[in-house]
N, C-alpha and C positions, 0 to 999 in steps of 0.2 A: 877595648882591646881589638885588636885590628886579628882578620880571618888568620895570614899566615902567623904571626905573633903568637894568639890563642892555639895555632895546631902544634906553635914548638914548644909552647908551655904544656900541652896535655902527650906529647910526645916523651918529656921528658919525667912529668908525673907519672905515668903511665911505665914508665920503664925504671923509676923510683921505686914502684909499687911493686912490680916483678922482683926489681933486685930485693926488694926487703922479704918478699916470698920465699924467695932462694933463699937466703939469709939463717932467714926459719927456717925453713926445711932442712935447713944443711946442717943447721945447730941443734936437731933433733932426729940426725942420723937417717935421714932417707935419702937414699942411695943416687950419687949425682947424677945417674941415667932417669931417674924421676922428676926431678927437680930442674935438669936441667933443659926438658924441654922447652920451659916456658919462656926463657932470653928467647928462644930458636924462633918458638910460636911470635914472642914480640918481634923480632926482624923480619918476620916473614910481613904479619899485620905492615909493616911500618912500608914495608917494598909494595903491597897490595895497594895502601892508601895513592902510596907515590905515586902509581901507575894510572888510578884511579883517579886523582888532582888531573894527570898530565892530561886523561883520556877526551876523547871528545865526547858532544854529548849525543851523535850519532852512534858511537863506538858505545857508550853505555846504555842508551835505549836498546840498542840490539840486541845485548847481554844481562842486558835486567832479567828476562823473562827468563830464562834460563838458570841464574843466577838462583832466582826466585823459585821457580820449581824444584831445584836442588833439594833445597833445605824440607821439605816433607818425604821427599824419598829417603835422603840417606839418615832421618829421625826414623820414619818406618826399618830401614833395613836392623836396627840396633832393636827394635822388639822380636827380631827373628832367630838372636843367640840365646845364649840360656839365663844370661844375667848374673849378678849377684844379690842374692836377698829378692831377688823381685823385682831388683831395680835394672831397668834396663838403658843405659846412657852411651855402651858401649861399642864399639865395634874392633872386631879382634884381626888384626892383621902382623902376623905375628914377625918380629916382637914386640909389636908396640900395639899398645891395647887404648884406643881413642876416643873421647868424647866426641860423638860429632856435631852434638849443637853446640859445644865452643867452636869448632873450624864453623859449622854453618850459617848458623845466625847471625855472625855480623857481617856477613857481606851479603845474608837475605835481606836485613835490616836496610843496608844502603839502597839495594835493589828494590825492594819497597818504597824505599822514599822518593829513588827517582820515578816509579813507576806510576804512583798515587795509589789514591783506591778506585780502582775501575773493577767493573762487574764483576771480571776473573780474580780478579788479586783478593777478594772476601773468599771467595772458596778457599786457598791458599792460606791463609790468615785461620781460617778456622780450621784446617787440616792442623797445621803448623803446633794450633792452641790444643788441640785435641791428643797430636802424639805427645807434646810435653807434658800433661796431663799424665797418660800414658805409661809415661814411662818412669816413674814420674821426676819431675825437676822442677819445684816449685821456685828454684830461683831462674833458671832460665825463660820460663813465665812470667815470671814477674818483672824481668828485664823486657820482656816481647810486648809484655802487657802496656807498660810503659812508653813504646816505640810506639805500638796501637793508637793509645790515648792521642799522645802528639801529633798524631797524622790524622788524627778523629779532630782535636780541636781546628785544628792550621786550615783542614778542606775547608772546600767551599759548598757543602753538604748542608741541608737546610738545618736550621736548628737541633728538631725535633728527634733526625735521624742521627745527628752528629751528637748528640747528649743521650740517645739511645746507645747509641753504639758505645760510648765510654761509659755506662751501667753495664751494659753488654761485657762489656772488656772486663771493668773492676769484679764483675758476679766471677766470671772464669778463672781470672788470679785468684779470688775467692777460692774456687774449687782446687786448685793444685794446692792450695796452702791446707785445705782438708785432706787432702788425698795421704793416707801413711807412708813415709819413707822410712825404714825400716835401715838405712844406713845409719853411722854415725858423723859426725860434722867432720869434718877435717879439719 
C-alpha cells in the first residue's frame, strides 16, 4: 500500500470511527454539543496533517521543539484545577471543558519523531510519562508508551540502551495501569 493510498484509507477509517462515536453517543442521549466535537476535533487533525504533509522539513525542525515542549506544560497546567474524582485530564475554559493530552499528544507524537531521541527530548519523554501517570490516564500512556517503544526500536542506539529503554518504557505503562482511576469507562 502506497504512503498517499494508506493516509486516505486511515483518513477515512478514522472518520468511520468518529462517526460511529457520534452515532453512539447520540443514540444514548448525550447532548450534541458533547458529541459533537469530535467530527470538529477530526477536521481539525485532518487540516493539521495537510499542513504538516505540505510543510518543509526546515519549517518542521523549527517547530518540533516547540511543538514538543508544549505537551508537558499544558499536561501540567490540567493538575492545577480541582478535577474530578482525583482525576485530573482537564482543562476548563469555559464553556468547553478539554482534554488536553488528546489536543497534545499527537502532534507531540509527530514532533518527536521528527525530532529523534537526542539528549533533551528523554527529559521531555519522562516529563510527558510522568504527568500522565499523574493525572492519571493510563490509556493515553499506553498510546505514548507505544510511540516510545517505536522510536526505542527504529534508533540507532546501541542494543543495550535501546532494549533498556523499551523495559524502561513497558515498566512505566506498567505503572499507569496500577495507578487507580477512580472514574468510570465511558
Amino acid at each position: 500500500m502506497t504512503a498517499p493510498l494508506f493516509l486516505r484509507a486511515f483518513a477515512v477509517l478514522s472518520l468511520a470511527s468518529v462517526g460511529a462515536g457520534c452515532w453512539a453517543a447520540a443514540g444514548h442521549g448525550v447532548p450534541t454539543a458533547v458529541w459533537a466535537r469530535n467530527p470538529v476535533a477530526w477536521a481539525v487533525g485532518l487540516a493539521l496533517a495537510l499542513l504538516t504533509a505540505r510543510a518543509t522539513s526546515s519549517v518542521v525542525a523549527r517547530s518540533a521543539g516547540s511543538v514538543l515542549l508544549a505537551a508537558p506544560i499544558g499536561l501540567a497546567i490540567t493538575l492545577l484545577g480541582p478535577g474530578l474524582s482525583g482525576v485530573h485530564r482537564w482543562a476548563q475554559a469555559r464553556p468547553l471543558q478539554v482534554n488536553l493530552a488528546e489536543v497534545l499528544m499527537p502532534p507531540a507524537v509527530v514532533a518527536l519523531a521528527a525530532l529523534g531521541l537526542r539528549s533533551w527530548t528523554w527529559g521531555v519523554v519522562a516529563s510527558i510519562a510522568g504527568l500522565l501517570i499523574a493525572q492519571p490516564d493510563a490509556s493515553q500512556m499506553t498510546a505514548f508508551g507505544g510511540v516510545a517503544i517505536a522510536l526505542l526500536v527504529l534508533s540507532p542506539l546501541k542494543p543495550g540502551v535501546r532494549w533498556g529503554g523499551v523495559a524502561a518504557t513497558l515498566a512505566v505503562v506498567g505503572a499507569a495501569w496500577l495507578r487507580p482511576d477512580p472514574l468510570a469507562p465511558v
